[in-house]
C-alpha positions in Angstrom: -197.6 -207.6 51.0 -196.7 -211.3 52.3 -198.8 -212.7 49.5 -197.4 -210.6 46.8 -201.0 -209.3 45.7 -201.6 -205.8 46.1 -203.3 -204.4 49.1 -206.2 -202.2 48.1 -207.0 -198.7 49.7 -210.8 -199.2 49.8 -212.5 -201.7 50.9 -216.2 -202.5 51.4 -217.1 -204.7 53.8 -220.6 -206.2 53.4 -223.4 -206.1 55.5 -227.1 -207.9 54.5 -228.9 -205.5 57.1 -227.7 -202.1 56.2 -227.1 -202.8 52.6 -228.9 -205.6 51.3 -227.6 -205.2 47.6 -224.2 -205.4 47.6 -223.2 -207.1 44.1 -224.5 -202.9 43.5 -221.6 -201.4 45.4 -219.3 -204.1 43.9 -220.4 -202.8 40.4 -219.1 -199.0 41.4 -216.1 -199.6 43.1 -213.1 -198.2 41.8 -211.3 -201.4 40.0 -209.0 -203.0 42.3 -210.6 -202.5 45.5 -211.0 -204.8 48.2 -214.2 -206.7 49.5 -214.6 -208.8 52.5 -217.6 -210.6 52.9 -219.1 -210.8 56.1 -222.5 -211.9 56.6 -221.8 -214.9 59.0 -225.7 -215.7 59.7 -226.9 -215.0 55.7 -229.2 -217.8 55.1 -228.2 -218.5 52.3 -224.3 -217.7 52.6 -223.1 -220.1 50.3 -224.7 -218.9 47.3 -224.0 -215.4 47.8 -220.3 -215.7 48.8 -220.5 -217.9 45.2 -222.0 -214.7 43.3 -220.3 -211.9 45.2 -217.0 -213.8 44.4 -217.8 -214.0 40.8 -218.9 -210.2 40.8 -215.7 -209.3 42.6 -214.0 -211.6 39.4 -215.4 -209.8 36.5 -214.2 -206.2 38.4 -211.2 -206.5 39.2 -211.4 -206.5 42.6 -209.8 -208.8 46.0 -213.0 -210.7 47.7 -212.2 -211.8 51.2 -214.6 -214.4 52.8 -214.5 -213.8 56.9 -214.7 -216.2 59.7 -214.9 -219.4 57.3 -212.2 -220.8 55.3 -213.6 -223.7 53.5 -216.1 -221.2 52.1 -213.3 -218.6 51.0 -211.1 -222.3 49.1 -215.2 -223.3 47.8 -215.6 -220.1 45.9 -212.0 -219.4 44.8 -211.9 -216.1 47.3 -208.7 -214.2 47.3 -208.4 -215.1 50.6 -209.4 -214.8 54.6 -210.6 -212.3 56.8 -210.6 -213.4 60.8 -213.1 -211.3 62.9 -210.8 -210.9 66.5 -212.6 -213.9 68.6 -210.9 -216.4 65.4 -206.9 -214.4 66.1 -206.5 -216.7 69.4 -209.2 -219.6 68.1 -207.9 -220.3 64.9 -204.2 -221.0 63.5 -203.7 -218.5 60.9 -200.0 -219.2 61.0 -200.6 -222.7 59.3 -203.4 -221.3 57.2 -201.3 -218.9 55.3 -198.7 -221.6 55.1 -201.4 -223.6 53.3 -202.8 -220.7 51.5 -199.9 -218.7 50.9 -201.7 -217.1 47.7 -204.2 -215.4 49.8 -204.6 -212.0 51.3 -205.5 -212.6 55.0 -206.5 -209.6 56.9 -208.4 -209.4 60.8 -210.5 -207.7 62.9 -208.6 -205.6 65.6 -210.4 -203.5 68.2 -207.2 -202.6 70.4 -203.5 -203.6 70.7 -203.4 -206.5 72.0 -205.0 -207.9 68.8 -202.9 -206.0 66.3 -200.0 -207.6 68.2 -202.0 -210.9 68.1 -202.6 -210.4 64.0 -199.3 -209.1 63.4 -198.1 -212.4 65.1 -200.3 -214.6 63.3 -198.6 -213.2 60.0 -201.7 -211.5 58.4 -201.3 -208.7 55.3 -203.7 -206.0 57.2 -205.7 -205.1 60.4 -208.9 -203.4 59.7 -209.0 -201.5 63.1 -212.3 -200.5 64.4 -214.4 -198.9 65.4 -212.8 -195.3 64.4 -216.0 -192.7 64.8 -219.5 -193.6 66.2 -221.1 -196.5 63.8 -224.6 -197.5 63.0 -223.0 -201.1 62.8 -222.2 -200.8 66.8 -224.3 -197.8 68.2 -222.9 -196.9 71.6 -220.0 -198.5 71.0 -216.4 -197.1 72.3 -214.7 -195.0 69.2 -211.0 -194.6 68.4 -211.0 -191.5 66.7 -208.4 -189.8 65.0 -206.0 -189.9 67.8 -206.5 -193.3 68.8 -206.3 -194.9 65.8 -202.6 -192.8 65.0 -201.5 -194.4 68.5 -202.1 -197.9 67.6 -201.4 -197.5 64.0 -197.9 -196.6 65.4 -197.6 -199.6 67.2 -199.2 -202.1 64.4 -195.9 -203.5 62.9 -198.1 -204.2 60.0 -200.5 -202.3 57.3 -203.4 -200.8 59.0 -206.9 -199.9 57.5 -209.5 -198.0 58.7 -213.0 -199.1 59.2 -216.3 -197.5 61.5 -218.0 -194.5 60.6 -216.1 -193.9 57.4 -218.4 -191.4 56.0 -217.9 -188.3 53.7 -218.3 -186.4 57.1 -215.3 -188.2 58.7 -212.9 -189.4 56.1 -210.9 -185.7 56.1 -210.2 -186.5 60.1 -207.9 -189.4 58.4 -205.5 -187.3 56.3 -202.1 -187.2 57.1 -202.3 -190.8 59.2 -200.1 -193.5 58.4 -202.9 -195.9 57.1 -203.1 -197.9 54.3 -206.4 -197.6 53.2 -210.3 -197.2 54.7 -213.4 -199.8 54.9 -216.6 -198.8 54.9 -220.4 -200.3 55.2 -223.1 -198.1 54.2 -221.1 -195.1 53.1 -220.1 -197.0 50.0 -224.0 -197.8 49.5 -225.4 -194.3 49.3 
């Protein structure tokens, strides 16, 4: 990767509604997983970036604050996920010229944002969402065969993230990706 860290192959990404304990899926993670914290309306979202950091610490595994940099520098995060809206709204180029230790990754929901976080010099595109999700019911999915189109015209490290269950996760051998996410399937 750009930032010479590792990039995990699972990654939990966290969500207060559907899993409001997640310093327990931190604690059974495999070691050297990947966590980006989400949570953008958590009431108290300071604190808990602060403790979910310090969890991620003491396993051995990359925490990712999204949508906030400040937060991510405040609670020495591994670095910066962007949600799609902050690829055009925000300059990741200069970011990851003034964090050039951090993982960055972003949201990508079709091509035009993978060429947007490819441009913007990020390490990985968590491209969503790839089956139905509780997360976004109703929403469009990918599936297998759209994911493998736009993973093939990513020009950077794709993961893959929406409905990532025990059910679904076979439907992803064989693709080119370089690793899943996952909500509540990492909870149960």
């Amino acid at each position: 990767m750009r930032s010479g860290k590792p990039l995990p192959r699972l990654w939990f990404v966290t969500d207060a509604a559907r899993v409001p304990d997640p310093e327990l899926v931190i604690a059974r993670l495999a070691p050297g997983s990947g966590v980006i914290f989400r949570d953008y309306d958590h009431r108290a979202r300071n604190a808990l970036a602060e403790s979910l950091a310090a969890a991620c610490r003491a396993k051995g595994h990359l925490f990712l604050v999204a949508g906030d940099p400040v937060l991510a520098e405040a609670v020495g995060a591994d670095g910066f996920h962007a949600p799609q809206w902050q690829l055009a709204a925000r300059d990741l180029r200069a970011l990851k010229v003034a964090c050039p230790h951090w993982v960055m990754t972003a949201a990508c929901h079709d091509a035009e944002a993978l060429r947007n976080a490819a441009a913007a010099g990020v390490d990985a595109a968590l491209v969503s969402p790839v089956f139905p999700t509780r997360s976004h019911p109703g929403a469009a999915t990918l599936g297998a065969e759209g994911l493998r189109r736009l993973v093939a015209a990513a020009g950077l490290p794709v993961i893959a993230l929406g409905g990532i269950a025990d059910d679904t996760v076979h439907m992803l051998q064989g693709l080119p990706i370089a690793g899943i996410a996952a909500i509540g399937a990492l909870a149960a």
